[in-house]
N, C-alpha and C positions, 0 to 999 in steps of 0.2 A: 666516239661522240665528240660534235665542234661543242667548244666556247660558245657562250653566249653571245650575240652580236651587240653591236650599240646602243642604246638607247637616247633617246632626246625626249624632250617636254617639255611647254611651256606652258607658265599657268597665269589667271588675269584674275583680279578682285579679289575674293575670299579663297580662290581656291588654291588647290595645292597639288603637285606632279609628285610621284615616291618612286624613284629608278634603283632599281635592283638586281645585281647581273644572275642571282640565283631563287631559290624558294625563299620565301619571305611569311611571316604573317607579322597581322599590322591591324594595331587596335586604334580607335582616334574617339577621342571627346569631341563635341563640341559646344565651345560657348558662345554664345550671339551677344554682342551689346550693339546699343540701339549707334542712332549717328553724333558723330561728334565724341566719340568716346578716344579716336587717336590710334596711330599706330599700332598694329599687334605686336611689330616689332622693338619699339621702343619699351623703358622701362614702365610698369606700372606702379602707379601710387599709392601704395601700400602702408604709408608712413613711414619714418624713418628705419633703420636697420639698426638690428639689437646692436649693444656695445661690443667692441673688437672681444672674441673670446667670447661671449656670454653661448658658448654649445649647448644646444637644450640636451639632458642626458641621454641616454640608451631606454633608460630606465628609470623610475622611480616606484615602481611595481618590485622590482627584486633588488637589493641590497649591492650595491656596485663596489664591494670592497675588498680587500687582501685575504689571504689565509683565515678561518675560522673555525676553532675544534672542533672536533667530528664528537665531542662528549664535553661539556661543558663542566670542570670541576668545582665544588665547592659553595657555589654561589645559591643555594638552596633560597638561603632565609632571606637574599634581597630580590628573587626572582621571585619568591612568594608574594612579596608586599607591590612587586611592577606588575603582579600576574592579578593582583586584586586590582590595582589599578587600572586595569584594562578592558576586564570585564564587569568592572564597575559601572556607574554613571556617568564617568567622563568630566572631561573638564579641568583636568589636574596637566600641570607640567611637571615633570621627574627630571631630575639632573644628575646623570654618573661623572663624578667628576675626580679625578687622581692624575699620578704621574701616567707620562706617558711607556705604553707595554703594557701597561696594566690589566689590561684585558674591557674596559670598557665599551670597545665593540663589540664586542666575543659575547659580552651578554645581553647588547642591543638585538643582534642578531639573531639570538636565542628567543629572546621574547617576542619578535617579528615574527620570526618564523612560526611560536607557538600559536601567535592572537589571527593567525592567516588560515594557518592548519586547520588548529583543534576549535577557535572563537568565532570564527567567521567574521573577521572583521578584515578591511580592506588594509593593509599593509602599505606603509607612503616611506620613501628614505631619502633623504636629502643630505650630498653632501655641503657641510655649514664652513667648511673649511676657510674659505674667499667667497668676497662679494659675490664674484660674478659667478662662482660655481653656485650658489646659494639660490642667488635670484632666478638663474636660467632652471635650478630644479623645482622652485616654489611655482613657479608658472607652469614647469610641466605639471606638477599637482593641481593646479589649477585647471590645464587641459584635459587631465585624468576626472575633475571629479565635474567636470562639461561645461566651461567656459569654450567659448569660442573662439575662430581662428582670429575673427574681426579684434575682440575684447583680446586676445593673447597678445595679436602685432599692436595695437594700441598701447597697451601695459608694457611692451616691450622697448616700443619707441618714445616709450617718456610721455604720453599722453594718456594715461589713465594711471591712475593710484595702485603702483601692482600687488603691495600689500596687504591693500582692502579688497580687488580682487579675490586673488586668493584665497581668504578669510571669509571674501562672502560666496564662494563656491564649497569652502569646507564646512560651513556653516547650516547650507544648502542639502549635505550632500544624503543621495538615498542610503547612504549604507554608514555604518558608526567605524571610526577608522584608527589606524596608532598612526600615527608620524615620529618618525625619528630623526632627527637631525645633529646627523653626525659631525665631529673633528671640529666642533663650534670652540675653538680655544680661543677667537678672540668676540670677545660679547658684543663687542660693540656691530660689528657685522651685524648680528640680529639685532638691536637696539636702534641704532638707526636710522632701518627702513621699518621698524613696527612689526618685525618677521613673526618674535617672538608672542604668540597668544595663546585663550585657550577659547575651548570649544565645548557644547553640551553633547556636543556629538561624536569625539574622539578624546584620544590622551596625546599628548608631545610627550616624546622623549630624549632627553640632551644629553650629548657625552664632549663632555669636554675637559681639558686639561686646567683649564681657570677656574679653583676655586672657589675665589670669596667675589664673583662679582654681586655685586647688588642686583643684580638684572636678575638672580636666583632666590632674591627673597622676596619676588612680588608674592600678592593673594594667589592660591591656589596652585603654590610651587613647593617639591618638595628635593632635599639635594640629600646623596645617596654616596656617601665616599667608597671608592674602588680602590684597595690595595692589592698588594700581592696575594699568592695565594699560602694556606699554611704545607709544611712541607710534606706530608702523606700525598694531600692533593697534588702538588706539585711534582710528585716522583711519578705520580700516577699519569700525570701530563707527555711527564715522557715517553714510561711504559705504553700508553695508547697510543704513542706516534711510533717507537720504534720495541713493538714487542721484545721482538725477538736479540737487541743487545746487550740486554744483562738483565739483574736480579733487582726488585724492589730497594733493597737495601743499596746495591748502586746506584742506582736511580736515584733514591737520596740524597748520595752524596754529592751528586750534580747540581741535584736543585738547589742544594743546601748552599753551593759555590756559588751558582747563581743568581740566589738571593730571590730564589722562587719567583722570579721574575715570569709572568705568562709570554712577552713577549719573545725572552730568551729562551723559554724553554721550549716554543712552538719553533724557535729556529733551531735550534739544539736537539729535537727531535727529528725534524726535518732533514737535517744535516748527519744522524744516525741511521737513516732509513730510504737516504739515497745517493750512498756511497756508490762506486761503479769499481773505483780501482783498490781503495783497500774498504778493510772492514771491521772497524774499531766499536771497542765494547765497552761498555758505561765507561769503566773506571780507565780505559784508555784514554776516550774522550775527557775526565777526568783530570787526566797527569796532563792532557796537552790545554788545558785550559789555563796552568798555572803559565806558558809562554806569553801567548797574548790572547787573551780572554776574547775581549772585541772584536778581532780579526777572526777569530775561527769561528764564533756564532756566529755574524753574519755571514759566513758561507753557507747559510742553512735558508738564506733565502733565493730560495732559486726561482729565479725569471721574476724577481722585481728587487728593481735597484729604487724602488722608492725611499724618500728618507723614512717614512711613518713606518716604513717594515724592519727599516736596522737599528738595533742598540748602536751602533756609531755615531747613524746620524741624527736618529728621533728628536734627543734634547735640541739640535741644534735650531730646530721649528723655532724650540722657544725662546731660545737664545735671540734669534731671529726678531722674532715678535718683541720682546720688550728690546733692542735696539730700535727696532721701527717706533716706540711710545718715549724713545727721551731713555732708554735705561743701558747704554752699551756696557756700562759697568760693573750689570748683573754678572756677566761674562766671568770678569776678571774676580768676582766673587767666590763664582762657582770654580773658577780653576784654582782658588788658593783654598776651597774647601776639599776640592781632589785630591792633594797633599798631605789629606789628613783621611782616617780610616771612617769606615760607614757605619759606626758608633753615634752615639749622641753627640754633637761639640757644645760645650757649654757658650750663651752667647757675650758669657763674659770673656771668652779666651778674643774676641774682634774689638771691646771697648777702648783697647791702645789706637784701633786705627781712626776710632769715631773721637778719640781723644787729642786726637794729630800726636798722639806719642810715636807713633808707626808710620811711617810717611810710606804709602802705597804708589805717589803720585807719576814715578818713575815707569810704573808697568802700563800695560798698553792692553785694552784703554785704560788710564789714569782712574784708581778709587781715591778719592777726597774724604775728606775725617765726613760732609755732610752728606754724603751718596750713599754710606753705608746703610743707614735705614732704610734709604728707599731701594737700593741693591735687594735688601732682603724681600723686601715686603714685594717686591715683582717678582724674585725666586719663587716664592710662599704662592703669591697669588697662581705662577704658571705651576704648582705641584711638582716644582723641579726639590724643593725641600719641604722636610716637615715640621712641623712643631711638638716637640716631645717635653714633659719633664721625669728627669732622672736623679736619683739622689734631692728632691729639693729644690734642684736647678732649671732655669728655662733653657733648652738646647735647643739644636736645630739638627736633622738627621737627614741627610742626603743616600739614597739606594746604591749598594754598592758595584753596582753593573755601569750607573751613569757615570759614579767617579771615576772608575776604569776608564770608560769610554772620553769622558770630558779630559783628563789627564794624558793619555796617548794623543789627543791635538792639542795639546799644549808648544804653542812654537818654540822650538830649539833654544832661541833666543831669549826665551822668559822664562825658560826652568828654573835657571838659579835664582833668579831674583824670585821667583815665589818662592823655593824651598827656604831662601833666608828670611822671606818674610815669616812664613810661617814658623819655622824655627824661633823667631826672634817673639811671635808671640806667647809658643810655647814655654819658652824661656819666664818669661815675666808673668805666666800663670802659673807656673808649678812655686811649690813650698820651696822655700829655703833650703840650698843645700848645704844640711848641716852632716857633719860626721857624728857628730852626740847629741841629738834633738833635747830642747827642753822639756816637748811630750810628744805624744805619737800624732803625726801629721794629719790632715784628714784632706779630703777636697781632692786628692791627687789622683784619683781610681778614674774621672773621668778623661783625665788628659793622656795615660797610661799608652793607651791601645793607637793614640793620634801620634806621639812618639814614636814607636815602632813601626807605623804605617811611614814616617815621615824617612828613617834612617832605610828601610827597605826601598822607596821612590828616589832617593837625593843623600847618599849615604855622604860623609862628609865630619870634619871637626865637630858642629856644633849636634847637628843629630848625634850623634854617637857618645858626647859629654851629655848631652838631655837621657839619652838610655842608661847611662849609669847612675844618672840623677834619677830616675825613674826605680831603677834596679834596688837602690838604697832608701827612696823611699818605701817601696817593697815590703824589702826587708821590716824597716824599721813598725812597718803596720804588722808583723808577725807573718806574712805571707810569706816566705823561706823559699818555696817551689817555684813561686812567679819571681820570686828575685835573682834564680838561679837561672831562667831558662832568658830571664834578660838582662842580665850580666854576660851570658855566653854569648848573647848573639848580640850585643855591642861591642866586645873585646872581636868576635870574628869580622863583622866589618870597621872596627877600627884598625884591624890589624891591617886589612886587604886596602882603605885607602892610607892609614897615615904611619903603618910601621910601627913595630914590636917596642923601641925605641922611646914615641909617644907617652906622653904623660896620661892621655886620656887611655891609651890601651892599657897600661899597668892600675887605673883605678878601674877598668871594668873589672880586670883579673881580682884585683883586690876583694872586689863587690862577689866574684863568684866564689873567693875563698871563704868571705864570711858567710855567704849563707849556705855553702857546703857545711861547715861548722853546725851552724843550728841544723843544717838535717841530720847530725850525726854521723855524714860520712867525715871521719876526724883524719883518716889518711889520706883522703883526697884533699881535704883541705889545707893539712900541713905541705903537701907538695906545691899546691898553689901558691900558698902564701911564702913557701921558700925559695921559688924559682921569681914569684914578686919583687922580697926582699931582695936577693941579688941583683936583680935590674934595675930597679930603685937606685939602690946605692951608687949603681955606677950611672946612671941619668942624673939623674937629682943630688946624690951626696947624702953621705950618713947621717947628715943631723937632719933632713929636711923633715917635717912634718910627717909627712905619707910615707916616707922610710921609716920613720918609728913605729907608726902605725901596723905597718908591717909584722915588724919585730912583736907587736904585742898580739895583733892576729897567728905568727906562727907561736908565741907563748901559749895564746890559750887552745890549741890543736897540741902541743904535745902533754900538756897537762891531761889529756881525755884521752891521751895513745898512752900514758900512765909514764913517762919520760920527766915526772917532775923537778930532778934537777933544773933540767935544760930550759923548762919551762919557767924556772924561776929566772934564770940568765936571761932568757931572751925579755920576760916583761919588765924585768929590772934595769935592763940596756933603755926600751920606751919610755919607763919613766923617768932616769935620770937624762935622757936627750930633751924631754917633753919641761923638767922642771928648768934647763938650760936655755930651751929654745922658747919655749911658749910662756912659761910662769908657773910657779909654784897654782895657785890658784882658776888655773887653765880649766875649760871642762874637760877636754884632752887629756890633762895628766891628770886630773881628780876621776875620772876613768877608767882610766890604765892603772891608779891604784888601788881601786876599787875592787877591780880582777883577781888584784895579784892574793886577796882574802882566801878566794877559795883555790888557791895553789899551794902556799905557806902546810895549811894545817895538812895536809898530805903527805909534807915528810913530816911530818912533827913535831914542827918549829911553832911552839906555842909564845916563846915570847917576844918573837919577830914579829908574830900574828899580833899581840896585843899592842905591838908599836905601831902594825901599820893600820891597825885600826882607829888610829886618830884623823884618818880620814874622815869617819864618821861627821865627828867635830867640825870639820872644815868645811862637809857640806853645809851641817845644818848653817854654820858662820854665813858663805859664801853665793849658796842658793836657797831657793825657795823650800818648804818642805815636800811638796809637793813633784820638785823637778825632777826629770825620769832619773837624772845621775842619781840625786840622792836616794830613789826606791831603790836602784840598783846598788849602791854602797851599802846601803841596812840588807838589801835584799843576799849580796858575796859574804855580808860578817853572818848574817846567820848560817848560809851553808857551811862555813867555818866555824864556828861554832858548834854545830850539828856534828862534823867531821871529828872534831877535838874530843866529843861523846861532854859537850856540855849545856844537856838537854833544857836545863831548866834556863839557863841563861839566853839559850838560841828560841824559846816558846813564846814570849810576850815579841821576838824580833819578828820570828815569821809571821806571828798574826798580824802583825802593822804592816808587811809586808803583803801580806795577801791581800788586805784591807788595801792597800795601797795600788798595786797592780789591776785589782780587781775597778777602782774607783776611775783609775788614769788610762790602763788599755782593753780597758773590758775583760766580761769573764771567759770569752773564746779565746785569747791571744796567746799564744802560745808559752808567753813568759810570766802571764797569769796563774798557767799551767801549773809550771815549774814554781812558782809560789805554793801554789796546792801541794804538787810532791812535798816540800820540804816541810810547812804543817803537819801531815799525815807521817813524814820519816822521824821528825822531834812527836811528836801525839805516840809513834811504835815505841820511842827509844826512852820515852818517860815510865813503860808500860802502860799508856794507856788504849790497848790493844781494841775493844771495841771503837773507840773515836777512831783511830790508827786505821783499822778497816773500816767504817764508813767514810773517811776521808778517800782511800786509797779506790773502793767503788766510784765514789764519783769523778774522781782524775782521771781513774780506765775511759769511763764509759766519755765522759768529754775531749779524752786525748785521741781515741777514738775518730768519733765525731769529726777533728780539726786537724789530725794527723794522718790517720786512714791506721786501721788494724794490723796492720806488717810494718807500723814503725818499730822501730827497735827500741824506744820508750815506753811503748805500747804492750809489746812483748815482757819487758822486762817488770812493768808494774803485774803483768799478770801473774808471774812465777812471785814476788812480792806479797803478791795478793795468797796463793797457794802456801805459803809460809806462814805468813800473820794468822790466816784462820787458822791453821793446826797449833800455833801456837795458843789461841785464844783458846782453841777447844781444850786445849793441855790443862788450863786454869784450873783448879779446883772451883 
């Protein structure tokens, strides 16, 4: 068969030639206007042309958005109160509003879909994100609910009101409807153009990341906070995305990592369930979350590099947003909050900077002593932070996924200057570092976990002096266990940046020897504190301070390994260095003679004991009655006492002392405790056997409580306890 041959045609006035070298079919309108209407081929005048960008959507019928649970966790009791809303009377605006991940689509979506399905109500979704995505969807709603093309190009080219529009086709419309209008995080987009209204005929519903605007407290608005989810729900988020890679209880431990976050965990689900080349299980995914958190959850978003779909980039929206309103500073806000852990921060630990004590001005962009409040207050409003109080305090609590994520873009170049800022504010919010507190510190529990946070980000001198500072306040609250495990882990990275050598690594070691001490492990604690002392000595010199100290931490470790010569040698060395170097009247050496009470009466030495017991004296002289040295000098003469078997004399001591301990560190503290013991072992040694065991009952059962049942105090009061009764039972 030939080719088709040539075709030609001419055509004159209205009409039209269609050459086509094969089969064809060919459909044709046509429209007549009268004369004088112009050119067919010229432009017609249709009004102007919507603004660059203004795309009318695909859709405002179906939900145009990212990933969305295939089971919506948790949210029962707020989907209750949007699900009454909806098939109510109408007329209400509802606002979900939180940080961003939070799931605030995830339940917009939910509720659409329910009021479309199950309510029959016409489903409307506008993204509120930008103007021009905003106005191009309202006007598709407007086309949806039968405004015209005429009224649409009018409204679009700037000649008709396209707000009242809108409002008066939803207003109009035959059927009752939900509107959603999503990613509305800046209000002012709907304020305005008058976006925001309501209707006798639908509900609006808002999800947005701005909190407190005032545009949410008109009439007939109600605002709905969206957090994370609790952690059952959240395991379970995963379990439904990736059944088949581990056990609920792993599953857990993920969410638990990541802060139950729904964002991170629909990527983290996502990212378990579409592995190709390997094939990793909760607690795999797990161990590799500890590398870089941020980096490997976002590879869970497959096939959208959207910022709103990644923990990396989400925050940066808002970041974004309030440098556009005058706030670049929020920034630098949030990255010197990064620095610190996803705990409470009290907002007294930032009043140095709002003080100009802390000059921030250096970082980039520049925080000013008067930007701090308004830094916060645009954090707070965008839901990047929260407002908590804890202990008393007003804090602020940043999710720990964003500080991850905000902290990894922190430019190279401003690491250290934040970590020394923050360091330096830390500094000048912890308590006093005392080695003999006058009483037990308080306040310090919330900066605890922002130290640790800060020496694991920007390890360094002054982190690592803050962690032993931390460690010894600790301690000194009776907390023994948390002072041990951050005493180790400041001496490990003081050792890794500053060397064995360091004065701050030999006071972590110090800090971990005493409160091996108070746990009773007395061998581990003599090694420490004697492998101390020798590095001391040769750093610092024999008489320094912290080398006596020393000397009087391995005294009282061999006194409890029962080595009591030695242990008189060694605290005998601290005090007479401390009465040399420090003063007779030192808290240091009033201290360390304090101690040496309940050493003395061990060999025997009763009237060494009764010389050194003019310490007593000095305290009351010297400090207050109430100052912790002096509970603890009546507290060493009576277990001395006690020891001597000079019961009557040690019974009005221990009570002042119980009385005393009880009054200054409470009745949990552990040295509280040991005041109880010594009442109950002078109450046995009087014979007063009934008292003796109802004291000894309540020391168990509270040492217990504050020790845990396999301390070895614990144990030992129990076989104590089996003795004293059979003895009481023995009484005639």
């Amino acid at each position: 068969m030939s080719g088709p041959g040539p075709i030609d045609g001419r055509a004159s006035g209205q009409g039209r030639v269609f050459q086509t070298g094969g089969d064809q079919y060919i459909q044709e309108h046509h429209h007549h206007y009268g004369a004088g209407t112009g050119s067919l081929l010229a432009p017609q005048p249709v009004g102007p042309r919507p603004p660059q960008g203004a795309t009318v959507p695909d859709s405002v019928r179906v939900p145009l958005v990212g990933r969305t649970p295939g089971i919506l966790r948790d949210r029962a009791d707020l989907m209750e109160r949007l699900r009454a809303a909806v098939t109510g009377p109408g007329g209400d605006v509802h606002v979900l509003h939180g940080l961003g991940g939070c799931g605030k689509t995830a339940v917009a979506h939910a509720l659409f879909t329910e009021a479309v399905r199950d309510h029959g109500r016409i489903g409307l979704w506008v993204n509120a994100s930008e103007r021009i995505s905003l106005r191009a969807g309202m006007l598709a709603v407007a086309g949806d609910r039968g405004a015209t093309t005429g009224e649409l190009a009018a409204a679009a080219g700037g000649q008709r009101a396209a707000a009242d529009l809108v409002w008066h086709y939803l207003d109009h419309s035959a059927q009752r409807w939900l509107l959603v209008l999503d990613n509305a995080d800046d209000p002012t987009v709907l304020e305005e153009g008058g976006w925001l209204r309501t209707s006798p005929l639908g509900t609006v519903l808002v999800t947005t990341r701005h909190a407190t605007s005032p545009l949410w407290r008109g009439t007939g608005s109600a605002r709905h906070p969206v957090g994370v989810l609790p952690e059952a729900d959240a395991a379970q988020v995963l379990c439904d995305l990736a059944p088949d890679a581990g056990t609920v209880e792993s599953a857990q431990k993920v969410a638990r990592r990541l802060g139950c976050l729904p964002l991170a965990l629909t990527l983290a689900g996502s990212h378990l369930s579409h592995q190709l080349l390997e094939s990793w299980s909760m607690d795999e995914y797990d161990r590799k979350l500890s590398e870089d958190s941020t980096a490997l959850v976002d590879q869970g978003a497959v096939g959208s590099g959207q910022s709103r779909h990644l923990v990396g980039r989400t925050w940066q929206l808002s970041l974004d947003a309030l440098a556009g309103q005058g706030l670049p500073e929020a920034t630098t806000l949030l990255r010197l909050l990064s620095c610190w852990a996803a705990d409470p921060v009290p907002l007294s630990l930032l009043m140095p900077v709002a003080r100009e004590e802390v000059d921030l001005g250096h970082l980039d962009p520049p925080l000013a002593a008067d930007r701090v409040e308004p830094a916060l207050r645009g954090l707070l409003d965008h839901s990047l932070i929260g407002m908590v109080e804890t202990d008393g305090r007003r804090c602020v609590q940043v999710h720990g996924v964003l500080l991850d994520s905000v902290a990894v873009g922190v430019p190279e170049e401003q690491r250290a200057a934040l970590a020394e800022a923050a360091g330096r504010l830390l500094e000048a919010a912890l308590p006093p570092d005392e080695a003999v507190p006058a009483d037990t510190p308080t306040g310090w529990e919330l900066f605890a976990p922002h130290v640790s946070r800060l020496l694991q980000a920007a390890p360094g001198e002054l982190p690592a002096r803050l962690a032993v500072r931390a460690a010894r306040l600790m301690h000194h609250a009776g907390n023994f266990p948390g002072a041990l495990k951050q005493a180790r882990y400041a001496a490990g990275s003081a050792e890794l940046c500053l060397g064995k050598e360091n004065s701050v690594y030999l006071s972590a070691r110090d800090a971990e020897g005493w409160a091996l001490h108070y746990l009773a492990r007395f061998s581990d604690a003599e090694a420490v504190h004697r492998q101390t002392l020798a590095a001391r000595k040769r750093v610092l010199g024999p008489d320094h301070p912290e080398t006596l100290r020393s000397h009087l931490g391995l005294g009282l470790s061999l006194n409890l390994l029962g080595r009591h010569e030695e242990a008189v040698q060694s605290v005998r060395r601290a005090i007479d260095g401390q009465r040399r170097v420090l003063g007779a009247g030192a808290l240091e050496t009033l201290f360390s003679r304090a101690l040496i009470l309940e050493i003395l009466p061990e060999l025997g030495r009763s009237t060494e004991f009764d010389e050194a017991a003019q310490v007593t004296e000095d305290c009351d002289h010297f400090l207050q009655p109430d100052h912790l040295t002096t509970v603890l000098t009546y507290h060493c003469y009576g277990e001395g006492l006690r020891i001597l078997g000079r019961y009557a004399e040690a019974e009005s001591v221990a009570r002042r002392v119980l009385a005393d301990r009880t009054s200054r560190q409470g009745r949990e503290h552990p040295l509280t405790l040991a005041a109880l013991s010594l009442t109950a072992r002078v109450a046995h040694g009087l014979g007063k056997l009934n008292e003796a065991v109802a004291a000894l009952h309540e020391l168990i059962e509270r040492r217990e409580r504050v020790l845990g049942p396999e301390h070895p105090f614990v144990v030992e009061g129990r076989e104590w306890l089996t003795a004293w009764q059979a003895e009481a039972g023995a009484q005639p």
